[in-house]
C-alpha positions in Angstrom: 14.8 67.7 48.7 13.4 70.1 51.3 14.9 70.6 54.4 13.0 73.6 55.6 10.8 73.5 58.4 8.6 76.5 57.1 8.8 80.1 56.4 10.2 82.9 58.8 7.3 84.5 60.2 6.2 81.4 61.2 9.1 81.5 63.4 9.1 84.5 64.4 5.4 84.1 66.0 6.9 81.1 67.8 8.7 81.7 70.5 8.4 78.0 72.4 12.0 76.3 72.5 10.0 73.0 71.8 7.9 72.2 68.9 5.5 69.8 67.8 7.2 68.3 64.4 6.6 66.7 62.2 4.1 69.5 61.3 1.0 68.5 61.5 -0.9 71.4 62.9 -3.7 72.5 60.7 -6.5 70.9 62.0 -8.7 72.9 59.5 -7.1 71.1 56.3 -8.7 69.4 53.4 -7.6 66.6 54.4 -9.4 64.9 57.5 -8.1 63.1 60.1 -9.1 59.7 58.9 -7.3 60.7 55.7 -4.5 61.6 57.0 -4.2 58.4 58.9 -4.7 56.2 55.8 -2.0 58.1 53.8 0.3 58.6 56.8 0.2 54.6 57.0 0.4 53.9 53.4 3.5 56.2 52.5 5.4 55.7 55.9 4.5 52.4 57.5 3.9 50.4 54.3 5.7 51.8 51.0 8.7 53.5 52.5 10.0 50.4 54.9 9.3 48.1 51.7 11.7 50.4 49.6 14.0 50.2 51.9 14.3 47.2 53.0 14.5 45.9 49.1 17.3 49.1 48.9 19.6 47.7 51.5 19.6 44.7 50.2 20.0 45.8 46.7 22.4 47.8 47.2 24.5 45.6 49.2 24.2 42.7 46.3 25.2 45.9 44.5 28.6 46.4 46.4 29.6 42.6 46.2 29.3 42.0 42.7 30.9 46.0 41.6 34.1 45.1 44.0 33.7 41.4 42.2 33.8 43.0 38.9 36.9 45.5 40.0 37.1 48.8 40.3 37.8 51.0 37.3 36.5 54.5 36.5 32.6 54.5 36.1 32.7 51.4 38.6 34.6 53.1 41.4 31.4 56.2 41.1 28.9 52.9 41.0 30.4 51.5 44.1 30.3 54.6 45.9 27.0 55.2 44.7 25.7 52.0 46.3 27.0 52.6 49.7 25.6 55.9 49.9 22.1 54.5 48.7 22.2 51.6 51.1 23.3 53.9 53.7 20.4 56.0 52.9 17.6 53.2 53.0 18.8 52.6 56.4 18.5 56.1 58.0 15.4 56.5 55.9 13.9 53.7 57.5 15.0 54.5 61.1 13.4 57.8 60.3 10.4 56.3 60.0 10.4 53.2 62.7 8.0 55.4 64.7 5.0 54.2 63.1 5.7 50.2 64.3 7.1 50.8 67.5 4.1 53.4 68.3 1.8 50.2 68.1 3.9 48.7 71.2 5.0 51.3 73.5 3.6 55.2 72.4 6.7 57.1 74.3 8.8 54.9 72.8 7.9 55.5 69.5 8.0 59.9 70.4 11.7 59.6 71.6 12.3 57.6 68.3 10.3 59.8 65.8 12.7 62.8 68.2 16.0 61.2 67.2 14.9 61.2 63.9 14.2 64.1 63.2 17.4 65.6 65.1 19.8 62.9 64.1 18.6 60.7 61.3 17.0 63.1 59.1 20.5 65.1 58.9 22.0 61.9 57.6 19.7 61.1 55.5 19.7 64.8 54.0 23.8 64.2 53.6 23.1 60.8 51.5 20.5 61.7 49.3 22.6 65.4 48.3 25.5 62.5 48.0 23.7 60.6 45.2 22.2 63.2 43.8 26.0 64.2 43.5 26.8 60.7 42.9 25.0 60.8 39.7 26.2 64.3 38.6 29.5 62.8 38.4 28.3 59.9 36.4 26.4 61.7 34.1 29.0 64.1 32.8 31.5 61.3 32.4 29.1 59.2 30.3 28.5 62.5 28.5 32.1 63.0 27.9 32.4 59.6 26.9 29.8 59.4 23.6 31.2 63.1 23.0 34.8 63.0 22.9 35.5 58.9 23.6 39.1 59.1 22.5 39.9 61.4 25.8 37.6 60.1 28.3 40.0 57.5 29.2 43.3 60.3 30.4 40.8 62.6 31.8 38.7 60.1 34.4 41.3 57.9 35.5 40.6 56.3 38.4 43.0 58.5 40.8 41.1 61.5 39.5 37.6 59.7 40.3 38.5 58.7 43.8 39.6 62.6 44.7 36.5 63.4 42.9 34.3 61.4 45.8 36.7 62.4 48.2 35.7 65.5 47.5 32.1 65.3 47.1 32.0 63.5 50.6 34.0 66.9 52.3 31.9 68.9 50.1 28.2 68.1 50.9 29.2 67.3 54.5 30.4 71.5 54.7 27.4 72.3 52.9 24.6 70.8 55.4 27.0 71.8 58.7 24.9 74.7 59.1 21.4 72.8 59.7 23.3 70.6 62.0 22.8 73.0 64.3 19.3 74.1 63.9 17.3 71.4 66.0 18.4 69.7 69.3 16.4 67.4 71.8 15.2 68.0 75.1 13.9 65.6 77.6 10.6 65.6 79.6 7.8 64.2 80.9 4.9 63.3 78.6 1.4 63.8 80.5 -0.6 61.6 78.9 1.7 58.5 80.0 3.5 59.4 82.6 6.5 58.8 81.1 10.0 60.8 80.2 10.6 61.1 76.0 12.4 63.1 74.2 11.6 66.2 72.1 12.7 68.5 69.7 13.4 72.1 70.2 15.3 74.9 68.4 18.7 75.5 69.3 19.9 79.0 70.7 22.8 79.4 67.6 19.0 78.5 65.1 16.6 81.3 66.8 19.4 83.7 67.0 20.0 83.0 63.3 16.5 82.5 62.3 16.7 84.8 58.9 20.1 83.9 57.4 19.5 79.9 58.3 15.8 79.7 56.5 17.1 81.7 53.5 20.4 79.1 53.2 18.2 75.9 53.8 15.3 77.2 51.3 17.2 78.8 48.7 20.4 78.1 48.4 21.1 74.6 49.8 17.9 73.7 47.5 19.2 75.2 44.6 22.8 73.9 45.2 21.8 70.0 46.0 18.6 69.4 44.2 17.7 72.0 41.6 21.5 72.5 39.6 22.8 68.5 40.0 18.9 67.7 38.3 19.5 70.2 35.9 23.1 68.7 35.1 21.9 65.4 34.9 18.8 66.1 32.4 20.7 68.0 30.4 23.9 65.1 29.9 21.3 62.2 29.7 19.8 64.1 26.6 22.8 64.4 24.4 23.8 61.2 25.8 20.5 59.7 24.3 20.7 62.2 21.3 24.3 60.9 20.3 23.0 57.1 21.1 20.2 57.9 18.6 22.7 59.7 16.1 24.8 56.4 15.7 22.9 53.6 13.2 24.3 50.1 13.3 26.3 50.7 9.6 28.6 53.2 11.6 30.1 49.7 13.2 31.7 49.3 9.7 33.8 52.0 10.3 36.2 50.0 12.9 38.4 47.8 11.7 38.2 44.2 13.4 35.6 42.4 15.2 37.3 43.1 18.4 36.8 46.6 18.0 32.9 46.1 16.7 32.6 44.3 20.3 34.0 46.7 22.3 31.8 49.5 20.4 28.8 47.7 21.5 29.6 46.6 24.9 30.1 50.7 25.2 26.8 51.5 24.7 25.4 48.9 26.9 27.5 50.7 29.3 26.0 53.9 28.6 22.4 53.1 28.0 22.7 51.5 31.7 24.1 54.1 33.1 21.6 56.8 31.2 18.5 54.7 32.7 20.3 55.4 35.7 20.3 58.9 35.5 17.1 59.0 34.0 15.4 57.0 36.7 16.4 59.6 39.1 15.2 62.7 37.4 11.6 60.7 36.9 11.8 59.8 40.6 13.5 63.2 41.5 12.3 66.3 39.2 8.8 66.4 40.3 9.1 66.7 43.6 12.4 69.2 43.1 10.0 71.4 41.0 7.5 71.5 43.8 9.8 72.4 46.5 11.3 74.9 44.2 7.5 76.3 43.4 6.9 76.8 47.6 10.1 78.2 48.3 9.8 81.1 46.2 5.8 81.5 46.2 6.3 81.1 50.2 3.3 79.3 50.0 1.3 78.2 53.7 1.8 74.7 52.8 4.6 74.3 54.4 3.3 74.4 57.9 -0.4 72.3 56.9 -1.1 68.3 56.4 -0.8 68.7 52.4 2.8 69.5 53.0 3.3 66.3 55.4 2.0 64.0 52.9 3.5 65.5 49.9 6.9 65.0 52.0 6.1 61.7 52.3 5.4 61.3 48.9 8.9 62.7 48.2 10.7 60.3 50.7 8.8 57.7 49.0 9.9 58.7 45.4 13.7 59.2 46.8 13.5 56.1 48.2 12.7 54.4 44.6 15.3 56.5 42.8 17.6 54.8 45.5 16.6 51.1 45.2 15.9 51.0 41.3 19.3 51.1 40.6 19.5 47.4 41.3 16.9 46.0 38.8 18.2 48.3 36.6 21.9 46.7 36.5 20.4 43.2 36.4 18.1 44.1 33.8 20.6 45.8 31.3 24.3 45.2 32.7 25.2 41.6 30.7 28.7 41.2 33.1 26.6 42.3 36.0 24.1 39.9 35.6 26.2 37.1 34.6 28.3 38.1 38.1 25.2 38.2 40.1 24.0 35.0 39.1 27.9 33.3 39.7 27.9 34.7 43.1 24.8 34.5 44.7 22.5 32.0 42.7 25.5 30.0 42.5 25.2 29.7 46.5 21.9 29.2 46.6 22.2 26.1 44.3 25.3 24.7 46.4 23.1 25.1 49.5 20.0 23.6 47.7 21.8 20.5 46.8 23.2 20.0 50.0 20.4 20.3 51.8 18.9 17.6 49.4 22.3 15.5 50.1 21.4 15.8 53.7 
């Protein structure tokens, strides 16, 4: 997750209030116009409105069937997880509405691409530092769970999960507060049309805090939202999958009815769902964290070239899949999720079927 707009002298040599973003001005790049203009359309006209349409959706059939299901413990962080990922598809995919509405009206589509960049792009920041959160949380409870499964039960009650949110919410919200600041929009007149759209320009509070805002949103809001809540996650999800590995099927004689046998193996459904969980995100996530990581401390000049645009658009693409994956994977591997999927919603589509054929 990169937030950064590019390194400080690159600043410091501009002095405009407005800028042209998203940056896009090496002309003398590897990549050629033409190329640009196929990848540009693949990654943000094509892949990431796909993955976000199927997110919303997903995660909204995700919200029905969790409250459904009732709201206990690992739930409650899977509900709240879902919101945040649905709300993410959407500002993900306002984000990147310029593309569409730039084939009907061109101003249009600047003022739009503006707003997101000044609005949208802040939100979608505060949802994807959320889930990353999100599955923090859920990876050290499944983690206390296989470890010490006799205690897991007094120390994540549900009262203690829903402060925990609470508290995330506050918490990411205060970290990003200072890049809320950092761009605004001004309006004026676009030459080539004729026509008043809107732009994006530094704020005053931004350029006289250049320094001290490029060294928080490089180093430590990376390291704080992407970098350690990875880290937290790979490390849990392998002793999760070490202890899953660890327990053979004769260890099930060791409880004493068959009610207790069930309930020991509808666990570990439970946690191998919830560890393909984490695990999808640290596929989807840990490459491009590394990467960012790599050119904020080698201040490497791709931040301000094409290779940078379309690498960020490979990353919004990836984020996007870590946030509509989680879908599949409940239908997939969640028994009582599937089976209250299919109750509610194919249910309704067989009522409406029949009635139709009634008619």
């Amino acid at each position: 997750m990169n937030v950064a707009l590019g390194n400080s002298s690159m600043f410091l040599e501009n002095k405009s209030d407005l800028i042209d973003y998203p940056l896009m001005i090496s002309s003398s790049s590897a990549i050629s116009d033409d190329v640009l203009t196929v990848l540009d359309t693949v990654f943000n006209c094509v892949l990431i409105h796909c993955l976000c349409l199927f997110g919303i959706v997903g995660n909204i059939i995700n919200v029905t069937v969790l409250s459904y299901q009732g709201l206990k413990e690992s739930n409650i962080m899977l509900f709240s997880l879902s919101v945040i990922d649905m709300l993410g598809s959407l500002f993900r995919q306002v984000r990147r509405l310029k593309c569409i509405v730039a084939t009907l009206d061109i101003p249009s589509s600047i003022t739009i691409d503006t707003f997101g960049s000044v609005v949208f792009i802040l939100m979608d920041n505060w949802c994807l530092a959320l889930s990353f959160f999100h599955i923090t949380a859920i990876a050290v409870e499944r983690c206390w769970a296989v470890c010490a499964p006799f205690s897991v039960s007094s120390v994540f009650t549900p009262r203690r999960v829903k402060i925990l949110l609470a508290f995330l919410y506050v918490y990411t919200a205060v970290i990003l507060s200072p890049l809320f600041y950092r761009l605004t929009l001004v309006w004026e007149t676009d030459a080539s049309s004729n026509a008043t759209v809107a732009r994006v320009a530094y704020t005053r509070f931004y350029r006289d805090n250049l320094e001290a805002i490029n060294l928080f949103s490089t180093i430590f809001y990376n390291n704080i939202c992407t970098t350690a809540p990875l880290l937290t996650i790979l490390i849990c999800s392998f002793v999760i999958a070490s202890k899953l590995m660890q327990e053979r099927p004769r260890e099930l004689a060791k409880f004493s009815s068959e009610r207790s046998i069930a309930k020991r193996i509808k666990d570990r459904k439970v946690v191998k769902t919830l560890l393909t969980v984490c695990m999808a995100t640290v596929v989807s996530c840990l490459p491009t964290a590394i990467l960012s990581m790599y050119m904020v401390y080698s201040r490497t000049a791709l931040f301000t070239g094409r290779l940078y645009y379309v690498l960020r658009s490979v990353s919004d693409v990836l984020y996007q899949f870590s946030a509509s994956i989680n879908f599949i994977i409940y239908v997939s591997l969640s028994t009582k999720f599937n089976k209250v999927y299919q109750q509610i919603f194919l249910s309704c589509f067989r009522s409406s079927k029949n009635y139709e054929s009634d008619i």
